[in-house]
C-alpha positions as CSV (number, residue, x, y, z in Angstrom):
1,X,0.0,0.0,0.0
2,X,2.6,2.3,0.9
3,X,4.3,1.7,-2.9
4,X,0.6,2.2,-4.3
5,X,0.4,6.2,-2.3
6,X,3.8,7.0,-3.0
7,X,2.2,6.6,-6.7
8,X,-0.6,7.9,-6.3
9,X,1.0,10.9,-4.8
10,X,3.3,11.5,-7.5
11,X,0.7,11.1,-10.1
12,X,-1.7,13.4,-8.6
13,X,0.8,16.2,-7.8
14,X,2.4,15.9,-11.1
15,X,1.9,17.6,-14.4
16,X,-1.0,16.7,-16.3
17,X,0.0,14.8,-18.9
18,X,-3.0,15.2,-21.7
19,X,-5.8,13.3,-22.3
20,X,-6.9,10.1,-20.0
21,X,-8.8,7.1,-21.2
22,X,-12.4,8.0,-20.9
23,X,-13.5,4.4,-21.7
24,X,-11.1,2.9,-19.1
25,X,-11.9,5.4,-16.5
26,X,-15.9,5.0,-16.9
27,X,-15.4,1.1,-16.2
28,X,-13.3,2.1,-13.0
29,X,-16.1,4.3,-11.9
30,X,-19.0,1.5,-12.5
31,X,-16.4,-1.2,-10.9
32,X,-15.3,0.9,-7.7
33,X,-19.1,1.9,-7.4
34,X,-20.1,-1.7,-7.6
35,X,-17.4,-3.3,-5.5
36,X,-18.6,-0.8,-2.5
37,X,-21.9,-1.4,-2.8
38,X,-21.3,-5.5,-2.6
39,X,-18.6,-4.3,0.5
40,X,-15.8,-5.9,-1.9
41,X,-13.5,-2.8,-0.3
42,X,-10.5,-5.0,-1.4
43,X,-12.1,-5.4,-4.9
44,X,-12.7,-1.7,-5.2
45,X,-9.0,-0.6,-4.7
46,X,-7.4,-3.3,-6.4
47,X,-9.5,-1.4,-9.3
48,X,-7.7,2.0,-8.5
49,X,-4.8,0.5,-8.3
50,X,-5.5,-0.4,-12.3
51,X,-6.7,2.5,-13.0
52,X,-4.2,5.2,-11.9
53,X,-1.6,4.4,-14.9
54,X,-4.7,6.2,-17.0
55,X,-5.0,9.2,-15.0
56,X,-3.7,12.2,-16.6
57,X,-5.9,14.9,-17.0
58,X,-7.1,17.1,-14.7
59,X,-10.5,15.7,-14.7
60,X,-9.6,12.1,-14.0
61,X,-7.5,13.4,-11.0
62,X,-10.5,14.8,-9.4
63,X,-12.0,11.6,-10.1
64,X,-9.3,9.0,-9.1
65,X,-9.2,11.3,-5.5
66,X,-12.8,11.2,-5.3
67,X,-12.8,7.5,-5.6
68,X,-10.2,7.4,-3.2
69,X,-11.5,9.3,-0.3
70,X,-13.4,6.5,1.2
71,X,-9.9,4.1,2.0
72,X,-7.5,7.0,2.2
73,X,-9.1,9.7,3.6
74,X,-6.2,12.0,5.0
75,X,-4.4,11.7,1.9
76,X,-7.6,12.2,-0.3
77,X,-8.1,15.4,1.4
78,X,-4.6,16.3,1.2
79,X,-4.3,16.0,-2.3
80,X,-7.4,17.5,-3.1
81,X,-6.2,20.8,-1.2
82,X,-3.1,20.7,-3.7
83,X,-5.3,20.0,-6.8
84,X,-6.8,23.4,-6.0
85,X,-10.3,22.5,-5.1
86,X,-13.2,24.1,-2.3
87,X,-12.8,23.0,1.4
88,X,-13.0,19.1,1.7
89,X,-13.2,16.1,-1.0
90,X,-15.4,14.0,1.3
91,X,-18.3,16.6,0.6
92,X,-18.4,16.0,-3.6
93,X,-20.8,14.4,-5.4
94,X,-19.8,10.8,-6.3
95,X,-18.8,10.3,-10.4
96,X,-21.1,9.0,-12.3
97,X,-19.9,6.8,-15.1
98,X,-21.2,7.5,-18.6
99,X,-23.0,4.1,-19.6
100,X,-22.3,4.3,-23.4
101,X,-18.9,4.3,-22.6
102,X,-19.2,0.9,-20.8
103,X,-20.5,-0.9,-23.7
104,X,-18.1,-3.6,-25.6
105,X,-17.7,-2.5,-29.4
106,X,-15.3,-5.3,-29.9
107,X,-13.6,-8.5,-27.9
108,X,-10.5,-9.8,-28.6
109,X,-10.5,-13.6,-29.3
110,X,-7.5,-15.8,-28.5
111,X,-6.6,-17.4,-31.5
112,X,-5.2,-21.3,-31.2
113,X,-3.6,-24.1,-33.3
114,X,-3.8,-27.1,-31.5
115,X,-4.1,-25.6,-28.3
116,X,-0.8,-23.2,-28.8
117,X,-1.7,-19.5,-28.9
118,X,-1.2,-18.5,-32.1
119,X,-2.5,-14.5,-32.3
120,X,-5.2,-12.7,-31.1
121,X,-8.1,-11.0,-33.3
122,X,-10.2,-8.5,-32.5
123,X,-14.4,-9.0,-33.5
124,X,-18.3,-8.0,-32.7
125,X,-19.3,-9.8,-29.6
126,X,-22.6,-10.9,-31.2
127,X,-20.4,-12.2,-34.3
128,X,-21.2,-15.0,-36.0
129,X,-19.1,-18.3,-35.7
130,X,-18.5,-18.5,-39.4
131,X,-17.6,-14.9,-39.5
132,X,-15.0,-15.5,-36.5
133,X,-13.6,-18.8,-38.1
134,X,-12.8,-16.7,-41.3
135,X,-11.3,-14.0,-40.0
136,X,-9.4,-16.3,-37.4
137,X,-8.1,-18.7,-40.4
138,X,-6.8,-15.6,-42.3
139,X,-4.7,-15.0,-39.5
140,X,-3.2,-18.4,-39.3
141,X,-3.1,-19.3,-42.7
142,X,0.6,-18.1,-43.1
143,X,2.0,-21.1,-40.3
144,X,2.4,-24.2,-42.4
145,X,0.1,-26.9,-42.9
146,X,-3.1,-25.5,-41.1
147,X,-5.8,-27.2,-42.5
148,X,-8.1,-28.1,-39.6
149,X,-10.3,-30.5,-39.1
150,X,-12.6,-29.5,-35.9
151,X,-12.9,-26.1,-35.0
152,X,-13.7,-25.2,-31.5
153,X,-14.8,-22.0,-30.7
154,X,-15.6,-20.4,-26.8
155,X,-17.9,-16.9,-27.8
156,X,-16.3,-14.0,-26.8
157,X,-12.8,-16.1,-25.5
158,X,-11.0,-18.3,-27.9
159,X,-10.7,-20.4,-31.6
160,X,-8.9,-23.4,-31.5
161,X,-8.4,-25.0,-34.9
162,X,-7.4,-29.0,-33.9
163,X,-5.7,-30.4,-36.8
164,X,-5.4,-33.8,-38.3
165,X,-2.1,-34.4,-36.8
166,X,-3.4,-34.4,-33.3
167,X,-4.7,-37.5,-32.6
């Protein structure tokens, strides 16, 4: 923990450094929310932990300390005072997460030959097996001898093409 402060500290207190993930930042929010709500404190700060590498811009500092407040409050309000804002942190409004932002455009698929990871590619979650198994095939097509004779596929997780020589 004390590794995990002196981090935060410097990350806070630091220049701003552009632009933060907005995507990655709205999951944080809805995962730190959720995790207090289920009292899964451990949950919710292992989830900050992930989530200050994307902090950056002034807005997702005020966040990040907001979010922090509730496990460290001395140095929440500490480094709220140095971020420039009114009296005490522990007096804000919670952050809302925007929910558009939480929604999955694309998964990324593990892509296997015989059970040995062979790439990864990146589809729809509601795409259709045939669709995956094409695009997937594409990308292993340049290894040698890859013609498959059972193709197992996980939605959302992995292709495995099992070949003849397997058995």
């Amino acid at each position: 923990m004390e590794r995990f402060f002196s981090k935060t500290w410097r990350v806070i207190t630091g220049s701003d450094q552009g632009p933060s993930n907005e995507r990655a930042i709205a999951r944080t929010i809805h995962a730190v929310t959720t995790a207090i709500e289920r009292f899964a404190f451990n949950v919710a700060i292992a989830r900050l932990m992930g989530m200050l590498p994307e902090v950056g811009s002034p807005a997702s500092k005020r966040i990040f300390v907001k979010q922090l407040a509730p496990f460290a409050p001395h140095l929440a309000e500490e480094l709220w005072h140095r971020l420039g804002e009114p009296f005490s942190v522990h007096t804000q409004p919670w952050p809302q997460h925007d929910a558009r932002l939480l929604v999955q455009n694309e998964v990324e698929i593990a892509v296997q030959v015989d059970g040995k990871l062979r790439g990864t590619i990146e589809v729809a979650p509601d795409a259709p097996v045939s669709a995956v198994r094409d695009i997937a095939r594409r990308q292993v097509m340049s290894l040698p001898a890859v013609e498959e004779t059972n193709v197992i596929y996980v939605p959302g997780r992995v292709i495995n093409f099992v070949t003849q020589g397997e058995r």
